[in-house]
C-alpha positions as CSV (number, residue, x, y, z in Angstrom):
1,X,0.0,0.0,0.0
2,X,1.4,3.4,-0.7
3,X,-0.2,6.4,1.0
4,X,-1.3,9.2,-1.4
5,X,-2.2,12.9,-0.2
6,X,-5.1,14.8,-1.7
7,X,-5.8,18.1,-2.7
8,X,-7.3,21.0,-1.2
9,X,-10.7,22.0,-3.6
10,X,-11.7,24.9,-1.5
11,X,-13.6,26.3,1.2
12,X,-17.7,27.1,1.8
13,X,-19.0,28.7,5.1
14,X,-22.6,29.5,6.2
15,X,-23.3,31.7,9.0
16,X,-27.3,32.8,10.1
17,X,-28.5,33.8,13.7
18,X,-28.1,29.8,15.4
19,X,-25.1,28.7,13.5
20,X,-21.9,28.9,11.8
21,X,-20.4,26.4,9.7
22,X,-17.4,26.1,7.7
23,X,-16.2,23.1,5.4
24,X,-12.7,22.6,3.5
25,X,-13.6,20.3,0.5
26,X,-10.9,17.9,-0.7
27,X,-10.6,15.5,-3.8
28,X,-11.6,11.9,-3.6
29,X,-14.9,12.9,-1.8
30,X,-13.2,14.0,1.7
31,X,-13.3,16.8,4.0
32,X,-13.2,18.8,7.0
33,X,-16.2,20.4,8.4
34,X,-16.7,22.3,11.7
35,X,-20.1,23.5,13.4
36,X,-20.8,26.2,16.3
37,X,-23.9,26.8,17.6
38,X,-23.5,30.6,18.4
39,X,-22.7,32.1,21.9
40,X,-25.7,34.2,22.4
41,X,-27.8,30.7,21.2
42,X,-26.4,28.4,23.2
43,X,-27.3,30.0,26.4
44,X,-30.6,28.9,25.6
45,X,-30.5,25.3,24.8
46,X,-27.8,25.2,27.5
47,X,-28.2,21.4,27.1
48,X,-27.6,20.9,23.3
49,X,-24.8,20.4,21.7
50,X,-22.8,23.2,20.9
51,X,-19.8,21.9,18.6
52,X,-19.6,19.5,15.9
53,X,-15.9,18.5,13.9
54,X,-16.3,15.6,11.0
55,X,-13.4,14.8,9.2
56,X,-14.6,12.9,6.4
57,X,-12.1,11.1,5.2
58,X,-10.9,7.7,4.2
59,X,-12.2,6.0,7.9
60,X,-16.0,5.8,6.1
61,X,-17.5,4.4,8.7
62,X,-16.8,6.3,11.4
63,X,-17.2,9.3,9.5
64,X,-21.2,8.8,8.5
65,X,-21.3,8.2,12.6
66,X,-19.5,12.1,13.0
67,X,-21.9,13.1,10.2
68,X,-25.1,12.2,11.6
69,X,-24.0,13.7,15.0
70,X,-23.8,17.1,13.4
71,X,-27.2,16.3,11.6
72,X,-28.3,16.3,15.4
73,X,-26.5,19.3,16.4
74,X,-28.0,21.6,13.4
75,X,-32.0,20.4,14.3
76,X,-32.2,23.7,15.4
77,X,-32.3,25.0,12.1
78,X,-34.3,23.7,9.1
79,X,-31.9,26.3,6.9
80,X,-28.4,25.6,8.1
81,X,-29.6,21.7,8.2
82,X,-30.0,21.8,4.6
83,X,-27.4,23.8,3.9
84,X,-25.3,21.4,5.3
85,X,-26.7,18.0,3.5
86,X,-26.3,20.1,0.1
87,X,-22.9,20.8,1.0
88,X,-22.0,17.4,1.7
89,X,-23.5,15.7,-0.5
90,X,-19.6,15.7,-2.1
91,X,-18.6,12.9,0.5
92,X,-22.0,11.1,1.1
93,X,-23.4,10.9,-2.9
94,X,-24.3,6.8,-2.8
95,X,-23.8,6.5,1.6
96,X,-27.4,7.8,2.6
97,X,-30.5,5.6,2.5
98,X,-34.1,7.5,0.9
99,X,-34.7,8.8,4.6
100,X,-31.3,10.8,4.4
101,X,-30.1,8.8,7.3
102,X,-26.6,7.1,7.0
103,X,-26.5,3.9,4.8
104,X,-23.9,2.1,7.2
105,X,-24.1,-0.9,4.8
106,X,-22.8,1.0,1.8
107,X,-20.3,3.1,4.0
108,X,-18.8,-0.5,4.7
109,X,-18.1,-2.0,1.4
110,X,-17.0,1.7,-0.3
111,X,-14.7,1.5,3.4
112,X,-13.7,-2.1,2.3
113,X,-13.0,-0.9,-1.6
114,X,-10.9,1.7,-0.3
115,X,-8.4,-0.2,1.3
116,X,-8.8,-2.9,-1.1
117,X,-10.5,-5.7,1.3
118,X,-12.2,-8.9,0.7
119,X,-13.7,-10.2,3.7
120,X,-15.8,-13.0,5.2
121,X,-17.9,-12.2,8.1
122,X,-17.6,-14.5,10.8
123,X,-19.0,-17.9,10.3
124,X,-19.4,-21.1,12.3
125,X,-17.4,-24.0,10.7
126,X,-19.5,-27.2,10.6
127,X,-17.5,-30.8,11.1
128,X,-16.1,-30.7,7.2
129,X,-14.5,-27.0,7.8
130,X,-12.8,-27.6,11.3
131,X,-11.5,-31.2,9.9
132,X,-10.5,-29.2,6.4
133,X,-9.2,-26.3,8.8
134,X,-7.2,-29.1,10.6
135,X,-6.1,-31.1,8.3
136,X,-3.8,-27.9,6.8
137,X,-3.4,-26.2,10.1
138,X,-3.2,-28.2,13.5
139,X,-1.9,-25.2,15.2
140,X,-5.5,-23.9,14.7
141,X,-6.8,-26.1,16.6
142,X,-8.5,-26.0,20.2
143,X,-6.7,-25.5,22.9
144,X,-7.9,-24.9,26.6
145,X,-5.8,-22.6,27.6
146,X,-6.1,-20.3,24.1
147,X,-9.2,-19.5,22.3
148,X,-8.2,-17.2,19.3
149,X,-6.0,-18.4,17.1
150,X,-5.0,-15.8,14.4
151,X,-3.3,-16.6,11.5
152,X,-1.0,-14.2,8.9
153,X,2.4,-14.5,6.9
154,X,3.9,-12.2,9.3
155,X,3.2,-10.4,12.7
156,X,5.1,-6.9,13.5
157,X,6.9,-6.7,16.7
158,X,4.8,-4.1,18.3
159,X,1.7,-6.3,17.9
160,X,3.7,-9.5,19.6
161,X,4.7,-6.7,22.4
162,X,1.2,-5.6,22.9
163,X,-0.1,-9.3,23.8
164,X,2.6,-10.2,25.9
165,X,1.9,-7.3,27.7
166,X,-1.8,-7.7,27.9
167,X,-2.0,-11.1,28.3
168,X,-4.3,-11.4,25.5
169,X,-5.7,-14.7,24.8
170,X,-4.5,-15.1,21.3
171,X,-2.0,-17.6,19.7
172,X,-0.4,-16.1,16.5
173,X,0.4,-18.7,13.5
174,X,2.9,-17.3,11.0
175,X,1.8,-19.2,7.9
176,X,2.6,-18.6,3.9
177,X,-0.3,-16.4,2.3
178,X,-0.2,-19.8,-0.4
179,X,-1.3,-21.9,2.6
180,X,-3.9,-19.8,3.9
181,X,-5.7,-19.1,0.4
182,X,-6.0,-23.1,0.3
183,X,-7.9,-23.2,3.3
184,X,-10.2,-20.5,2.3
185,X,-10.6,-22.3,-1.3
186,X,-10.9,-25.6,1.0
187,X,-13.6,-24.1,3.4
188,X,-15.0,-21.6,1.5
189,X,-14.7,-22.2,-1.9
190,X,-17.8,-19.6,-3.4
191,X,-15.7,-16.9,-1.1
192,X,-12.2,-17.6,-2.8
193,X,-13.7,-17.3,-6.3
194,X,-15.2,-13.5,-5.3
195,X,-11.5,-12.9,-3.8
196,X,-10.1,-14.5,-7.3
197,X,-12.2,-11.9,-9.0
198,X,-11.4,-9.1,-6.8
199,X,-7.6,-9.1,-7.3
200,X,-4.9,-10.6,-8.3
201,X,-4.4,-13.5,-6.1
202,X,-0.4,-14.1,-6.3
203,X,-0.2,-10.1,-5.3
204,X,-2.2,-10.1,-2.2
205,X,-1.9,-10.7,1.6
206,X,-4.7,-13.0,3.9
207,X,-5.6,-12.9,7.7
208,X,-7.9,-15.8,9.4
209,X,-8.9,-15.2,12.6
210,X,-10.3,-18.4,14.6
211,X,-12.2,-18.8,18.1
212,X,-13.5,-21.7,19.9
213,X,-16.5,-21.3,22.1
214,X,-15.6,-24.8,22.9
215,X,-13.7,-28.6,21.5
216,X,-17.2,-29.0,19.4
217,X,-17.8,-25.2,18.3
218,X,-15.3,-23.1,16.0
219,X,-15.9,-19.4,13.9
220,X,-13.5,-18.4,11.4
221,X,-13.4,-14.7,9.7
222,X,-10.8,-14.0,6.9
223,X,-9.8,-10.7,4.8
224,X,-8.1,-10.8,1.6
225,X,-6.4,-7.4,0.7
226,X,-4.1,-6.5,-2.2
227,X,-0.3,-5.5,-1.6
228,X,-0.1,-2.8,-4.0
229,X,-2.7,-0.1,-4.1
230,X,-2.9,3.9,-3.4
231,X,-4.9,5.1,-0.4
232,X,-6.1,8.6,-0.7
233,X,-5.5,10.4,2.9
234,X,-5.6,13.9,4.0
235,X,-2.6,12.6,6.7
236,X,-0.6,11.2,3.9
């Protein structure tokens, strides 16, 4: 991945008696946008929210959940409410269901697209996918003093520090990204043809993430992501 930084469009502001509001536009639908309610205002809804930040940018998610908290903050005015959708409409066009409310579905997979992601949700494994699972990786397997095993090719040494000083509950399985697409084609095999379509699969690194509730009951998640791709970042 190689981090890319995008360019300034401009500025818009909007001031009226409740509120003033200020947004710098950037390419690649991102932005930074700030909201006060005004001083002589706020006195009188002394328990609303007087300050709202969103910086839309490649975190999708997160930034629909800063959006509709300023959607909150400007219900005080129909005008500067509108104003505002209008305005952003540069980084929510295709995120934002008939209602106008955030489509947290659709920020999810633009989110995954952005970072190049193919990923299965966690899933229990019946008998055939914890044998198939085995079979490739016994170091996957239960173990009652472990209960998350997560698989990758490699693990930086801050992450390794972090667990040993936490104490976290999670066994780490350095494993070729070759081996690993084999057990998703093995377990999952109508998920490894969508992450054969999505990419190119010799160009591309995997993480599996396993937990047992129990010896009888296993779930497995797994993203696929591509090596080599730009991500567009006001922080580049």
């Amino acid at each position: 991945m190689k981090k890319e930084r995008v360019k300034s469009l401009g500025s818009k502001a909007f001031s009226n008696r409740m509120y003033t509001i200020k947004i710098d536009f950037y390419d690649h639908n991102m932005a930074d946008a700030t909201i006060d309610l005004k001083p002589w205002r706020s006195g009188r809804w002394h328990n609303h929210q007087h300050f709202c930040y969103i910086p839309f940018d490649e975190c999708i998610t997160e930034s629909m959940y800063d959006y509709e908290e300023c959607l909150q903050m400007l219900d005080l005015d129909k005008v500067a409410r509108r104003w505002f959708i209008r305005q952003m409409r540069h980084c929510t066009e295709g995120l934002l269901r008939q209602d106008g409310r955030p489509d947290m579905d659709a920020a999810e997979r633009k989110h995954d697209r952005l970072y190049h992601w193919t990923r299965l949700e966690t899933t229990v494994l019946d008998e055939r996918q914890k044998s198939g699972l085995l079979e490739i990786c016994p170091e996957a397997g239960y173990n009652g003093q472990v209960n998350h095993v997560h698989l990758r090719e490699s693990f930086p040494m801050q992450a390794k520090a972090a667990r040993a000083r936490y104490s976290v509950n999670i066994r780490a399985v350095a494993m070729p990204t070759e081996v690993m697409l084999e057990i998703l084609e093995k377990l999952f095999p109508q998920f490894y043809v969508t992450v054969q379509r999505d990419r190119d699969i010799r160009n591309c690194n995997v993480s599996l993430r396993i937990s047992w509730e129990d010896k009888a009951k296993a779930t497995m998640s797994a993203c696929v992501q591509d090596n080599d791709f730009i991500l567009y970042s006001k922080h580049a």
